[in-house]
N, C-alpha and C positions, 0 to 999 in steps of 0.2 A: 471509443467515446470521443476521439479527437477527429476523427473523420464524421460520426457519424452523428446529428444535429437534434435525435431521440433520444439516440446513449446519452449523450449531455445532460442533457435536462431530468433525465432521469437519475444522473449522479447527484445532477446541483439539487433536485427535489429532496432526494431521501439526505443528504446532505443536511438538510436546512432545516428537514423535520425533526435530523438527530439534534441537531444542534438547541432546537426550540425547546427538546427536554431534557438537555443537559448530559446529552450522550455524544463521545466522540466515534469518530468514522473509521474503516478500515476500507480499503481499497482493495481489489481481486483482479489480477493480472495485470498487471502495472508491467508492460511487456519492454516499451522505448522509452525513450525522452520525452515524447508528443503528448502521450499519456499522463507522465509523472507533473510534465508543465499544467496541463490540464487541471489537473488534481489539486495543484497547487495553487492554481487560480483561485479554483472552489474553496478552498480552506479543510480538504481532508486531512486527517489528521495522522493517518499511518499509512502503508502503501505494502503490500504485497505484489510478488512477483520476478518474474525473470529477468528484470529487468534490475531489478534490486539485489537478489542474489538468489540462487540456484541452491532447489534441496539437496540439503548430505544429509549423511546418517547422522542419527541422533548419537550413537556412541562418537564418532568423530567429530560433531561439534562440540559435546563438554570435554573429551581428550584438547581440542584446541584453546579451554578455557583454564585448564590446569597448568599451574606453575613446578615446573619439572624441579624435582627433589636433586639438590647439588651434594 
């Protein structure tokens, strides 16, 4: 969507229409920085993707939320 002048307008659209009824945005492959600037221009309001952090396992992401027993 930062290259391409469709993808834009098609983010800022649905963007605009979330926002008209009081729904926030979620963003789908938020890959570089081009994109996330992008996004941020528009005013979306979460962002997915590679570019944000890379799936792990669901066991090893709540292991990484526990406070280890001393």
């Amino acid at each position: 969507m930062h290259i391409n002048k469709i993808d834009h307008a098609m983010v800022r659209s649905i963007h605009s229409v979330a926002e008209s009824i009081g729904i926030q945005t979620v963003a789908e492959f938020v890959e570089n920085k081009a994109i996330l600037t992008e996004l941020e221009k528009i005013g979306v309001h979460f962002g997915q993707g590679y570019y944000l952090g890379k799936p792990i396992e669901l066991k090893r992401l709540v292991k990484s939320f526990l406070i280890p027993k001393t």
